[in-house]
C-alpha positions as a LaTeX table, in Angstrom:
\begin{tabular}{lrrr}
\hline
Residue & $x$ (\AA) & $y$ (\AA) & $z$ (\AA) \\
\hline
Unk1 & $-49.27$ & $-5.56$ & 87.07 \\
Unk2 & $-52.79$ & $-6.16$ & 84.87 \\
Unk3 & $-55.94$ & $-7.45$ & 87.32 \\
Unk4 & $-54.94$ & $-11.34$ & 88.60 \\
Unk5 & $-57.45$ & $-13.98$ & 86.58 \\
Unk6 & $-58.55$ & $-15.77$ & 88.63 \\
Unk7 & $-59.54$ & $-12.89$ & 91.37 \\
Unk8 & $-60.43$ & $-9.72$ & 88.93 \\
Unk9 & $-63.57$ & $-8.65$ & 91.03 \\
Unk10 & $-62.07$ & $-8.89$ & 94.25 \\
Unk11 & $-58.90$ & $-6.69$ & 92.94 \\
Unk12 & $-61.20$ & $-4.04$ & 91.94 \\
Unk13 & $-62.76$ & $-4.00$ & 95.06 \\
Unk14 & $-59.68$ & $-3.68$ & 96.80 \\
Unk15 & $-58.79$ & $-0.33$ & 93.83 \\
Unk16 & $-62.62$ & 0.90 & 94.71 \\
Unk17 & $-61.82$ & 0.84 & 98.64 \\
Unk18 & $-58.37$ & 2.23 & 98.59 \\
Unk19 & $-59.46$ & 5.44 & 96.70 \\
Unk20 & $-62.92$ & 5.71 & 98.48 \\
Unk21 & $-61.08$ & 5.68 & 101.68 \\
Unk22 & $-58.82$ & 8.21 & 100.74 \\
Unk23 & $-55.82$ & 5.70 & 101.85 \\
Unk24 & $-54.30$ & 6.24 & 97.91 \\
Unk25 & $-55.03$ & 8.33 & 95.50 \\
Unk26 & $-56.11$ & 7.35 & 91.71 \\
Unk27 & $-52.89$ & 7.21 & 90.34 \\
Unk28 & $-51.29$ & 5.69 & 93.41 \\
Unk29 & $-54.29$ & 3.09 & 93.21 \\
Unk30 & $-53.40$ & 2.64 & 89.78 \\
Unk31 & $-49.22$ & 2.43 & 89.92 \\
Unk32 & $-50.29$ & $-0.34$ & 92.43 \\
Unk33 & $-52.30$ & $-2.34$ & 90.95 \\
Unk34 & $-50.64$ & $-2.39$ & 87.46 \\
Unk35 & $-53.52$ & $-0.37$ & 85.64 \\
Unk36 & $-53.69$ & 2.88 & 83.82 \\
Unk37 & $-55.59$ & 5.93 & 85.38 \\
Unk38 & $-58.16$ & 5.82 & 82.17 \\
Unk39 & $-58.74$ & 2.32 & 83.59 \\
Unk40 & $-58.99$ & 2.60 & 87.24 \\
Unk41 & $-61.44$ & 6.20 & 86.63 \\
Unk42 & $-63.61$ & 3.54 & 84.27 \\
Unk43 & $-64.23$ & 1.03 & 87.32 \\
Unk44 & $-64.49$ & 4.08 & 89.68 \\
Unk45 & $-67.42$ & 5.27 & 87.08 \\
Unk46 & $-68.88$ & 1.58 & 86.88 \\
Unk47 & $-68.97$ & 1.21 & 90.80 \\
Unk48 & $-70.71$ & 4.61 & 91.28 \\
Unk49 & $-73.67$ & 3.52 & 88.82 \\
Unk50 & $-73.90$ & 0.29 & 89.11 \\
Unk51 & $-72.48$ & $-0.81$ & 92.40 \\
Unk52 & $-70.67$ & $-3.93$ & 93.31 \\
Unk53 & $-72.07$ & $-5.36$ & 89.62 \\
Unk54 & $-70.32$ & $-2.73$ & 87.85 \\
Unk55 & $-66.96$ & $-4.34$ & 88.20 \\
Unk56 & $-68.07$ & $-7.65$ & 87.11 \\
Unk57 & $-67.00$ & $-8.14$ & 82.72 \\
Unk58 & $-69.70$ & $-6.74$ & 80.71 \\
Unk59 & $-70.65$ & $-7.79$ & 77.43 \\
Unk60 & $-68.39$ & $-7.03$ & 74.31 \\
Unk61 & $-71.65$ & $-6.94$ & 71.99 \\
Unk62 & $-72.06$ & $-3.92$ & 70.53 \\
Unk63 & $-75.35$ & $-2.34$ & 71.15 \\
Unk64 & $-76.32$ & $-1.87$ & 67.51 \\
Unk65 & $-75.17$ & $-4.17$ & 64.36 \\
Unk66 & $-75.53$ & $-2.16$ & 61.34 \\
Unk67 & $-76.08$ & $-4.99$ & 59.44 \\
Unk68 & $-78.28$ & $-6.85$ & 61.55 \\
Unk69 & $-81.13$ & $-8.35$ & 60.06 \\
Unk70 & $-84.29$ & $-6.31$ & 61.55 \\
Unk71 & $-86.57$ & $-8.32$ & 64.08 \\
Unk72 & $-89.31$ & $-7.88$ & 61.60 \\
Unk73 & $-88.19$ & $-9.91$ & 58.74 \\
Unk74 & $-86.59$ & $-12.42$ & 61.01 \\
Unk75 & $-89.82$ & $-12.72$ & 62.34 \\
Unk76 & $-91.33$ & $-13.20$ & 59.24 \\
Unk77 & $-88.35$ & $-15.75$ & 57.58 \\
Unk78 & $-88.86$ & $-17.51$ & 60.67 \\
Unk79 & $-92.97$ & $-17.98$ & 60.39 \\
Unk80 & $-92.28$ & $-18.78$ & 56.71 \\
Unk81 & $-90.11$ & $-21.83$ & 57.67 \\
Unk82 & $-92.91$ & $-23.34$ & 59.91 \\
Unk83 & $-95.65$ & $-22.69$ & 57.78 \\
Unk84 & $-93.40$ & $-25.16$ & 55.12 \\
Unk85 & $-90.79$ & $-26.83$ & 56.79 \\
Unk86 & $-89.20$ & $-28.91$ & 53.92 \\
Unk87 & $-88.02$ & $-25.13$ & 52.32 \\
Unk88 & $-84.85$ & $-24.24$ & 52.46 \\
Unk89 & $-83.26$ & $-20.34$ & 52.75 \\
Unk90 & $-83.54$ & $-20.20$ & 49.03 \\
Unk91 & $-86.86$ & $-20.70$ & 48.73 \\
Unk92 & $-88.17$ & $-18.42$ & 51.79 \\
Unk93 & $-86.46$ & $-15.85$ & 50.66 \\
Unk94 & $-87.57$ & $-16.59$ & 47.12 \\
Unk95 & $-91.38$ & $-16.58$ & 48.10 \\
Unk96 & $-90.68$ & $-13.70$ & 51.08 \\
Unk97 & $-89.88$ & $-11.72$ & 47.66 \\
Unk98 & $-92.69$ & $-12.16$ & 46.27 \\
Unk99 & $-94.77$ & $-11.29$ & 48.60 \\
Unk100 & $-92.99$ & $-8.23$ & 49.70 \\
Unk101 & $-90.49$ & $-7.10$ & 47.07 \\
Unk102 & $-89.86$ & $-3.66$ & 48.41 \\
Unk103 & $-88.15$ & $-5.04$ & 51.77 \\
Unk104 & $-84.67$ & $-5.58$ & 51.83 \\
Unk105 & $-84.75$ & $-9.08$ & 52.35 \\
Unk106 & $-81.02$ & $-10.38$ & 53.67 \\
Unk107 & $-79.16$ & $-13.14$ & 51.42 \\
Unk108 & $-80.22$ & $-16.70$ & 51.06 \\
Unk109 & $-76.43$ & $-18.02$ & 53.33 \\
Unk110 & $-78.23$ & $-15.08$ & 55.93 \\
Unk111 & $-81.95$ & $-16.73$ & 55.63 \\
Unk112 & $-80.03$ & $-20.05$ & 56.39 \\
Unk113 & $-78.01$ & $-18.61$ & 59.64 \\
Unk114 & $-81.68$ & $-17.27$ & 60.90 \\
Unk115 & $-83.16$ & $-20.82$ & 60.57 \\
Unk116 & $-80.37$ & $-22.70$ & 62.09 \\
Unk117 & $-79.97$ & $-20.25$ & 64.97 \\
Unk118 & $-83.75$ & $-20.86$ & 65.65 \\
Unk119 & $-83.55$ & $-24.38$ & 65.13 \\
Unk120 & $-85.97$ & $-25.04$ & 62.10 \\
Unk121 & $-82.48$ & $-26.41$ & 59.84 \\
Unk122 & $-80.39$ & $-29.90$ & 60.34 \\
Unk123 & $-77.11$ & $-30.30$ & 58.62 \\
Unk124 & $-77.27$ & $-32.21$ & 56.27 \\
Unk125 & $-74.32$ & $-35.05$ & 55.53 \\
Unk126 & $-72.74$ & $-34.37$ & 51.86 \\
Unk127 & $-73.11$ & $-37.58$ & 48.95 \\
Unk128 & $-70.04$ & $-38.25$ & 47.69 \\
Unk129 & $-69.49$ & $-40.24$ & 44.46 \\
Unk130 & $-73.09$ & $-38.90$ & 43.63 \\
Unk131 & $-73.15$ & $-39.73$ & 39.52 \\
Unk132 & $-74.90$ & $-36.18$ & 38.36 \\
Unk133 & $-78.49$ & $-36.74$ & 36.68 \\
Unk134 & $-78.80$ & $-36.09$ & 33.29 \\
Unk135 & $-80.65$ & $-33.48$ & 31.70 \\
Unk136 & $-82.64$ & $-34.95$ & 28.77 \\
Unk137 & $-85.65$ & $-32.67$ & 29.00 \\
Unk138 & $-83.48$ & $-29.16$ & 28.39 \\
Unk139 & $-84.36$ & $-28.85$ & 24.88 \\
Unk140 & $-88.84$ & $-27.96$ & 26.10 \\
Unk141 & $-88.32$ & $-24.16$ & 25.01 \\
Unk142 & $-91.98$ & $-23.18$ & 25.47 \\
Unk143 & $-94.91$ & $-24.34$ & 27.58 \\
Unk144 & $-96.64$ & $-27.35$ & 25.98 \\
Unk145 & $-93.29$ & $-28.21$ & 23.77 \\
Unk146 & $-92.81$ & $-31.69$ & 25.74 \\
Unk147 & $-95.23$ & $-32.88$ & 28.68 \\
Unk148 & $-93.78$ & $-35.95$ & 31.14 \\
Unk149 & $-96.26$ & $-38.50$ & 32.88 \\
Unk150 & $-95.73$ & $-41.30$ & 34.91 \\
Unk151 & $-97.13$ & $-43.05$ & 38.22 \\
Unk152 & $-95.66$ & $-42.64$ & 41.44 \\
Unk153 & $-94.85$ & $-45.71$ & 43.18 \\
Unk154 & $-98.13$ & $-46.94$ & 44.53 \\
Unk155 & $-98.78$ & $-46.79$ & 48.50 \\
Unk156 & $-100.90$ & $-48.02$ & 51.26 \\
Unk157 & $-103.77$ & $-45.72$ & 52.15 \\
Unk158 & $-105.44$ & $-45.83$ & 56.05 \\
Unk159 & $-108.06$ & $-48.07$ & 55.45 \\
Unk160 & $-105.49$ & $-50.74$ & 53.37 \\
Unk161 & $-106.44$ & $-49.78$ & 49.72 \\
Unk162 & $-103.64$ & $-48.57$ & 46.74 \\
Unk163 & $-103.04$ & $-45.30$ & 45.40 \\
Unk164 & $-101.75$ & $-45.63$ & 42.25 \\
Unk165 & $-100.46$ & $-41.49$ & 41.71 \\
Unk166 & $-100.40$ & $-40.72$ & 37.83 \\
Unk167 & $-99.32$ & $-36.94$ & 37.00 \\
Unk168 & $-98.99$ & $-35.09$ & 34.29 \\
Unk169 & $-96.19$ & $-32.04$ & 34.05 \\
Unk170 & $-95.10$ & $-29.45$ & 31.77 \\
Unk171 & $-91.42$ & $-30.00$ & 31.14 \\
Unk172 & $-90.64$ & $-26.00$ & 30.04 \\
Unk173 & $-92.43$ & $-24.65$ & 33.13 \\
Unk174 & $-92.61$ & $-27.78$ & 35.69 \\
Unk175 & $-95.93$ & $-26.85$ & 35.62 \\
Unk176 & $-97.78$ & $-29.84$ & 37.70 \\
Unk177 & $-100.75$ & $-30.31$ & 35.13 \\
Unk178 & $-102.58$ & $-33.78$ & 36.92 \\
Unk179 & $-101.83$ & $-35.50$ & 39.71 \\
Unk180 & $-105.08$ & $-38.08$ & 40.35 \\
Unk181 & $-105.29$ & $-40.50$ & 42.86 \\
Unk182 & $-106.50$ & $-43.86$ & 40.62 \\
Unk183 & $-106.71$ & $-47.45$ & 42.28 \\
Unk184 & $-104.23$ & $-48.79$ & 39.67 \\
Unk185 & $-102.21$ & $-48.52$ & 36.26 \\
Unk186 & $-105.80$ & $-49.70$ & 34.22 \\
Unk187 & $-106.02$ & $-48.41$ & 31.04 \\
Unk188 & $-109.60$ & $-47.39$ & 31.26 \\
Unk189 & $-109.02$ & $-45.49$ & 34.72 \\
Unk190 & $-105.96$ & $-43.97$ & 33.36 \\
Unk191 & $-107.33$ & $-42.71$ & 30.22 \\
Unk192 & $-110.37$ & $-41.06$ & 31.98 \\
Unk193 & $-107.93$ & $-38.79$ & 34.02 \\
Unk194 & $-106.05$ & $-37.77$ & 31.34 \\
Unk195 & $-108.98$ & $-36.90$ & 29.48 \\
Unk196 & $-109.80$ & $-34.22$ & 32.14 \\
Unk197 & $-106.13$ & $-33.16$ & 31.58 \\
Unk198 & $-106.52$ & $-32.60$ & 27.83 \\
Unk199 & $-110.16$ & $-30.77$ & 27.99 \\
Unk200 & $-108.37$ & $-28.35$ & 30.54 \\
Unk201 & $-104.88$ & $-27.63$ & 29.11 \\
Unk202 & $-105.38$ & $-28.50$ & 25.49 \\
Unk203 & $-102.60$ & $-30.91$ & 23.99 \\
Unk204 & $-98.50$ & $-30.83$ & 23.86 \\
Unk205 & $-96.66$ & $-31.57$ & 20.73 \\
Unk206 & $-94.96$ & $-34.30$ & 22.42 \\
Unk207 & $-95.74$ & $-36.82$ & 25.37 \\
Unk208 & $-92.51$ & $-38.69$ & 27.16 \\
Unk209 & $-93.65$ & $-41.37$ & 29.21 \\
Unk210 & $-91.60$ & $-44.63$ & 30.42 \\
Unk211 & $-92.11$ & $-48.32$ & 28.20 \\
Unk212 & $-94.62$ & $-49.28$ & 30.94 \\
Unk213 & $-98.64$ & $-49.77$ & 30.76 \\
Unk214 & $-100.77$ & $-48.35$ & 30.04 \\
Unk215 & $-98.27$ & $-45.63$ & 27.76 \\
Unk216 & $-96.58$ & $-48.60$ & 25.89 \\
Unk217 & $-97.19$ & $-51.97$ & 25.12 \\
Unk218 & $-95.13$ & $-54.90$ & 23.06 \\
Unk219 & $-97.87$ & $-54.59$ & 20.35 \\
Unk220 & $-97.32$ & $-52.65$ & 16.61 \\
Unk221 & $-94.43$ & $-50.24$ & 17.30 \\
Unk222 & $-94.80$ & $-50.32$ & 20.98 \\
Unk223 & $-98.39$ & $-48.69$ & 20.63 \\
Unk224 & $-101.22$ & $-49.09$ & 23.39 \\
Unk225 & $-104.50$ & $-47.67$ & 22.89 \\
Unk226 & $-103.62$ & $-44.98$ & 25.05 \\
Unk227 & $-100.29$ & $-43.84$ & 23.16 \\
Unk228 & $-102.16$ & $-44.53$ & 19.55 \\
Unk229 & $-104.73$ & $-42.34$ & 20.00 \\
Unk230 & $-102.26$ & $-39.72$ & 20.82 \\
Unk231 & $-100.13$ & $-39.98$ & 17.86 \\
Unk232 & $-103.60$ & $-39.99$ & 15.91 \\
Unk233 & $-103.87$ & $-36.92$ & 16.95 \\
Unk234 & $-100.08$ & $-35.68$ & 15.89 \\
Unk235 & $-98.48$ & $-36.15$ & 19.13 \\
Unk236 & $-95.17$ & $-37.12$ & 19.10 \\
Unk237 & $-93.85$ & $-39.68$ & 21.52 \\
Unk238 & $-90.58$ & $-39.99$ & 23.50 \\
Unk239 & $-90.10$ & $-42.72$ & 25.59 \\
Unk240 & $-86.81$ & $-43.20$ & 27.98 \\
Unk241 & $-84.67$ & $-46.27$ & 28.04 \\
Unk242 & $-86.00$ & $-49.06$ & 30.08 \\
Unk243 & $-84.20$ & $-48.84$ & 33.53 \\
Unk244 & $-83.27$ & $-45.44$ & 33.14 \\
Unk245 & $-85.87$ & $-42.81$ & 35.19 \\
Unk246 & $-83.13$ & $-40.50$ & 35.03 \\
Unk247 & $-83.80$ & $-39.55$ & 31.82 \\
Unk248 & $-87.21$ & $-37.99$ & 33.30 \\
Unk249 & $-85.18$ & $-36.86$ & 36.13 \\
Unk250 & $-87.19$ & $-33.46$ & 36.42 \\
Unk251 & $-90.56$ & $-35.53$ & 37.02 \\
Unk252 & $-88.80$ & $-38.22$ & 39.02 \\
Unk253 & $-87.62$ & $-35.15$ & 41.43 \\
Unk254 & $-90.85$ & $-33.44$ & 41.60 \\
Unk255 & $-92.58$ & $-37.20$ & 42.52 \\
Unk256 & $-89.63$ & $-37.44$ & 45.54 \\
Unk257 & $-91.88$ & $-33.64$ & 46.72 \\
Unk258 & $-94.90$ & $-34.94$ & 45.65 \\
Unk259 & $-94.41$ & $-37.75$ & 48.25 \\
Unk260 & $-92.82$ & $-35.71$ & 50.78 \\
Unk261 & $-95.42$ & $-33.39$ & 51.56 \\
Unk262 & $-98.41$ & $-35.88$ & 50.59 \\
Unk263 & $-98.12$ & $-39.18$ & 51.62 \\
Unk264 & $-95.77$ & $-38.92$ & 55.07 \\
Unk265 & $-98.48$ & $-40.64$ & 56.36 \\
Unk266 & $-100.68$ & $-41.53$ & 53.67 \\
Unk267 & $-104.67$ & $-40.05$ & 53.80 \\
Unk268 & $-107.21$ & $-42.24$ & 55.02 \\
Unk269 & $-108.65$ & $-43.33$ & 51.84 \\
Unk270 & $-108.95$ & $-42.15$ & 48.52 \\
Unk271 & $-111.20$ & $-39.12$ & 48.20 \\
Unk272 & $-109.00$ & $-37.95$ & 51.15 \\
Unk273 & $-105.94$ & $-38.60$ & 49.73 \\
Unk274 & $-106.87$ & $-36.77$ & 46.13 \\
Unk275 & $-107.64$ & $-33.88$ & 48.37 \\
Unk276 & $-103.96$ & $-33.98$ & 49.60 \\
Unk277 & $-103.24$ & $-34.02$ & 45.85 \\
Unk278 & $-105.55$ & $-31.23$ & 44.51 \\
Unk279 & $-104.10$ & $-29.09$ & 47.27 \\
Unk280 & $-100.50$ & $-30.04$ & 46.45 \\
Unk281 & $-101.09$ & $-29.25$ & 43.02 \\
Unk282 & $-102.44$ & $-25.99$ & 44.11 \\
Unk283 & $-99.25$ & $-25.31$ & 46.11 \\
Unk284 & $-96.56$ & $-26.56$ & 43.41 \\
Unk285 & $-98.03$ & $-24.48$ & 41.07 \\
Unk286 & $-98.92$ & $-21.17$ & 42.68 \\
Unk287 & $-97.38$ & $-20.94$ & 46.07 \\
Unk288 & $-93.86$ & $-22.70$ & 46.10 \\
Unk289 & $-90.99$ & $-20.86$ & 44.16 \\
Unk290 & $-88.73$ & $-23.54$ & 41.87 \\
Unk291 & $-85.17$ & $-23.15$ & 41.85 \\
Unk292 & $-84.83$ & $-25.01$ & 38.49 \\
Unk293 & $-86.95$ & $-21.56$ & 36.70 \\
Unk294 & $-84.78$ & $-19.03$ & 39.05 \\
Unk295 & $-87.36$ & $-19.22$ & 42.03 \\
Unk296 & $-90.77$ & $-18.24$ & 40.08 \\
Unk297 & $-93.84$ & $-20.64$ & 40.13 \\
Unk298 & $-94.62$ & $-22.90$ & 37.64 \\
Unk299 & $-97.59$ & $-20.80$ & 37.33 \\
Unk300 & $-96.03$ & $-17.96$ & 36.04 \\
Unk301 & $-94.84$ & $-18.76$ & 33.25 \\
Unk302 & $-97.52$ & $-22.08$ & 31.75 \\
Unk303 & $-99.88$ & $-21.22$ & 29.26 \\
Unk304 & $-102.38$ & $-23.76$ & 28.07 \\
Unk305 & $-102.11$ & $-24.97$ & 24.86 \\
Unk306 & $-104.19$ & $-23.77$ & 21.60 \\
Unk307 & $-104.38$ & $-27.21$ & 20.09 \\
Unk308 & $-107.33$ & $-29.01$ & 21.48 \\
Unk309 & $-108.51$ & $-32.80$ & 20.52 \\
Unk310 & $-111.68$ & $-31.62$ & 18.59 \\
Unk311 & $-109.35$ & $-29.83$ & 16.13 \\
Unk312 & $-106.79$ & $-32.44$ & 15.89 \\
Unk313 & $-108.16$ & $-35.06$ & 13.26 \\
Unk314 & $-105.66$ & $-36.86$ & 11.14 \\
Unk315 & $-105.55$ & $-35.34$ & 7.72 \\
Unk316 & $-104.62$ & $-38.34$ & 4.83 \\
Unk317 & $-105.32$ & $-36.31$ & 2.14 \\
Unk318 & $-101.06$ & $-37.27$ & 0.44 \\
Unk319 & $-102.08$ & $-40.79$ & 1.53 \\
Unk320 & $-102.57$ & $-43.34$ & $-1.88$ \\
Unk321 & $-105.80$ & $-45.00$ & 0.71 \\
Unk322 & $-107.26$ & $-44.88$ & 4.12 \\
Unk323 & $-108.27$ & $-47.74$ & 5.74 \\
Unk324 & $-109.84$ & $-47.99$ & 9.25 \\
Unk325 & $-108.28$ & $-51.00$ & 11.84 \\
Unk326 & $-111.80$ & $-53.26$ & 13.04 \\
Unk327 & $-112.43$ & $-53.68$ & 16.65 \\
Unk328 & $-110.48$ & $-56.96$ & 16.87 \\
Unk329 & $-107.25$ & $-55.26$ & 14.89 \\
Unk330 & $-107.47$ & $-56.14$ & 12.02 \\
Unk331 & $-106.86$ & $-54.40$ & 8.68 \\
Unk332 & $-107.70$ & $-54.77$ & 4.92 \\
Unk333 & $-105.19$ & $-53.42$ & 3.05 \\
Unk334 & $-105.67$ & $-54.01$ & $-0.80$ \\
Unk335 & $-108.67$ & $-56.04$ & $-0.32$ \\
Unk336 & $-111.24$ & $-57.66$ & 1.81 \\
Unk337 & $-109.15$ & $-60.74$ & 0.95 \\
Unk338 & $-105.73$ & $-59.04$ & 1.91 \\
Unk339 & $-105.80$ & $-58.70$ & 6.27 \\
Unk340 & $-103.33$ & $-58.26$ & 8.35 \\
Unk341 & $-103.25$ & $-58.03$ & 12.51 \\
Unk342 & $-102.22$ & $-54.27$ & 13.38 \\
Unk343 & $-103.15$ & $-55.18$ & 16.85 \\
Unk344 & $-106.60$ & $-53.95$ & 18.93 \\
Unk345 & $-104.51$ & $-50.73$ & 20.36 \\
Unk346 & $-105.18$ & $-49.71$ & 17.01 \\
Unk347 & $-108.65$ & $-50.70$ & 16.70 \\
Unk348 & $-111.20$ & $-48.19$ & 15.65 \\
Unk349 & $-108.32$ & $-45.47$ & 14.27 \\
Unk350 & $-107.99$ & $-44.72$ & 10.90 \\
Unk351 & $-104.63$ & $-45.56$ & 8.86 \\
Unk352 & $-102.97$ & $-43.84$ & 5.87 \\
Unk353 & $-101.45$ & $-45.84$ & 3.46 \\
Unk354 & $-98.62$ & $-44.68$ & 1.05 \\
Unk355 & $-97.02$ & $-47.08$ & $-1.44$ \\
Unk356 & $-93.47$ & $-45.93$ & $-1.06$ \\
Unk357 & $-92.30$ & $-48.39$ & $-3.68$ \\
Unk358 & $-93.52$ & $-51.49$ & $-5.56$ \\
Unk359 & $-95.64$ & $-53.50$ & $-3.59$ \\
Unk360 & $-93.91$ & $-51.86$ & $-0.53$ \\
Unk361 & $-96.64$ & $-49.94$ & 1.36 \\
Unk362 & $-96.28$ & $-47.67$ & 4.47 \\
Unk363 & $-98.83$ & $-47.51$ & 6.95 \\
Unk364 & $-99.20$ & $-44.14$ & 9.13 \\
Unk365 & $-101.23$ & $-43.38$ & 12.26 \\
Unk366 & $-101.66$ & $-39.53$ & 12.19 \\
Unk367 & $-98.82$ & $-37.88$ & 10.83 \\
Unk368 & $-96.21$ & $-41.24$ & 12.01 \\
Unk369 & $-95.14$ & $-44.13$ & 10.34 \\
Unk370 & $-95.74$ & $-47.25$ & 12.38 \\
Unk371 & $-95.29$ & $-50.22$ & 9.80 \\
Unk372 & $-94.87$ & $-51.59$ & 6.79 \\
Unk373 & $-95.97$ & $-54.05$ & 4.64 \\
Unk374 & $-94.64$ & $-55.86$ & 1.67 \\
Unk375 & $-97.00$ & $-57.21$ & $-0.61$ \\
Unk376 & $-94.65$ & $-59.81$ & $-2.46$ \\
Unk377 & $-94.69$ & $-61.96$ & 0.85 \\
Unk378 & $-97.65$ & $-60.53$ & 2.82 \\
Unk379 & $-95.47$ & $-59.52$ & 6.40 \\
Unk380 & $-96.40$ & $-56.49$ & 8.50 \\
Unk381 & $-92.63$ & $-55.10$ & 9.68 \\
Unk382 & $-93.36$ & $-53.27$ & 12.86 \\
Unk383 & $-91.47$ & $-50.00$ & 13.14 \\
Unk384 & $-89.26$ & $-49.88$ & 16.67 \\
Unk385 & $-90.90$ & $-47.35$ & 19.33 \\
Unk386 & $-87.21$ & $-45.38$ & 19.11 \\
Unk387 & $-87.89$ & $-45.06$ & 15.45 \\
Unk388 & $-90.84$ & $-43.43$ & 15.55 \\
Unk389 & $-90.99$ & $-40.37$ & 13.89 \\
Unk390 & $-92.91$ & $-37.49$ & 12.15 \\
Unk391 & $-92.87$ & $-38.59$ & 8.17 \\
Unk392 & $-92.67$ & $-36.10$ & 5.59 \\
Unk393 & $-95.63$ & $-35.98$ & 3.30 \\
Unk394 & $-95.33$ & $-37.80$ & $-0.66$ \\
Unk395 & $-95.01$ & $-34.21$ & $-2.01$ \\
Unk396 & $-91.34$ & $-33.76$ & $-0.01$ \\
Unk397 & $-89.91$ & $-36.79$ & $-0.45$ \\
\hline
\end{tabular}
């Protein structure tokens, strides 16, 4: 009969004595105790060179796993993890890659059975009923085609001040162009930053921003001062619905990092906290791979653009006039008699102005229509912010 459970050490103790003392021999042993002679020489082997231990179970675990992952790289997956703790396998191995491309790195579900077996990775619970986010931003098919700004929800800082985040990104590369620390949504404040933005990375052909200040306003065609002065210089605009981030779900996703790894607790003050920034930035760009551009950095593939601000005057040249708005919006169409209120966003900017048919004149900022105005009854008709588009000159229409 095969060893009893519950007493397997002491019944090979028993086969180990009966042979030892000669009382049986091996394949009497074995007829008694139920075993085969390959088994009973085995324990006889085990008790001669290991002693009483060698009839205890050993280990089933083979002594070498061909496909074991070597110490080495686990060693190296591992310090990866803890050096940035909100990766995940894909990105490790992604940026392990990179840094070493001739090892044989194991597979991301591998990277992610290292981690949880050292404990660096929770389970996470699965969303159901999760309504997918849209994709609106697909259509950026070079760097500089479509840049996305916004702020990130202001926070508390240490010492009880707001940071109001504003950053800039490139939609084709998620290139992380700005991301300033300002004390709030101001105009003034805001345009500064950008500034620095445009004198480093030249200008996009279009800017998406949401309907809030200071990138919108309820003035002429939705215009601020901000968002007129970039169509002045032949930016196009896109704005998303109102109450639909979604639709700059690519930004909204890289704020939900931006926070994670910045502001989980908040900096001190301000100059500390734009430190945090600056060397976020640094890291989004260079450092972490991005699943959305098959795990290379943003910094890879952005280029800055060629078109700077000093090169991008508005050329009127098809227009019938030009007339420039005065500081407190005002403009004189066909004489110093003949104003109208374009609104102070506008103020200072020069305006083209095409009759498109009797008495019916269009006014354009840069190379986009924003208004027009019918001289029979002297009214200013605002184009709507979703209508605003590049017009085609007088010689293509």
């Amino acid at each position: 009969m095969p060893w009893l459970e519950t007493t397997k050490v002491d019944q090979r103790d028993k086969f180990i004595r009966l042979v030892l003392t000669g009382e049986m021999t091996v394949a009497a042993a074995c007829r008694a105790h139920g075993i085969s002679r390959p088994t009973g020489y085995k324990w006889l082997r085990r008790f001669e060179h290991l002693g009483l231990d060698g009839l205890l179970d050993q280990r089933r675990r083979p002594k070498k796993v061909p496909h074991k992952t070597p110490d080495e790289l686990v060693a190296a997956i591992i310090s990866v993890r803890k050096q940035y703790p909100t990766w995940g396998p894909k990105k490790v191995r992604a940026f392990l890659k990179m840094r070493r491309p001739k090892e044989a790195w194991p597979a991301s579900s591998t990277v992610g059975d290292i981690l949880t077996r050292a404990g660096l990775v929770k389970p996470r619970k699965r969303s159901r009923g999760r309504v997918p986010r849209t994709q609106p931003l697909s259509h950026a098919t070079a760097p500089n085609a479509l840049w996305t700004m916004d702020f990130k929800g202001q926070f508390r800082l240490g010492d009880g001040s707001y940071c109001y985040p504003l950053t800039v990104a490139d939609a084709y590369s998620r290139m992380l162009l700005g991301c300033i620390a300002l004390t709030s949504t101001r105009g003034d404040e805001a345009w500064d930053a950008l500034e620095r933005v445009f004198e480093r990375y030249g200008l996009p052909s279009r800017i998406r921003t949401d309907n809030g200040a200071p990138f919108a306003s309820r003035g002429l065609a939705g215009l601020s001062r901000m968002s007129a002065h970039w169509v002045s210089l032949g930016v196009e605009l896109e704005r998303i619905e109102p109450g639909h981030p979604e639709q700059n779900g690519r930004h909204e996703r890289m704020h939900l990092t931006l926070k994670r790894e910045t502001a989980r607790p908040s900096a001190e003050d301000r100059p500390k906290q734009q430190a945090r920034f600056d060397d976020f930035q640094n890291y989004y760009n260079h450092i972490r791979p991005h699943e959305g551009i098959d795990q290379q950095t943003p910094g890879s593939l952005y280029e800055p653009s060629e078109l700077r601000q000093e090169d991008r005057q508005p050329d009127y040249a098809d227009c019938d006039m030009v007339r420039t708005v005065y500081p407190n919006g005002t403009l004189h169409l066909l004489g110093r008699g003949n104003k109208v209120h374009v609104g102070q966003a506008l103020a200072g900017l020069e305006l083209g102005l095409i009759e498109d048919d009797d008495g019916l004149w269009l006014l354009r900022l840069g190379k986009t229509i924003v208004a027009m105005y019918d001289e029979e009854d002297s009214t200013l008709a605002a184009v709507p912010p979703e209508g605003l588009v590049e017009f085609p000159t007088k010689e293509t229409t």
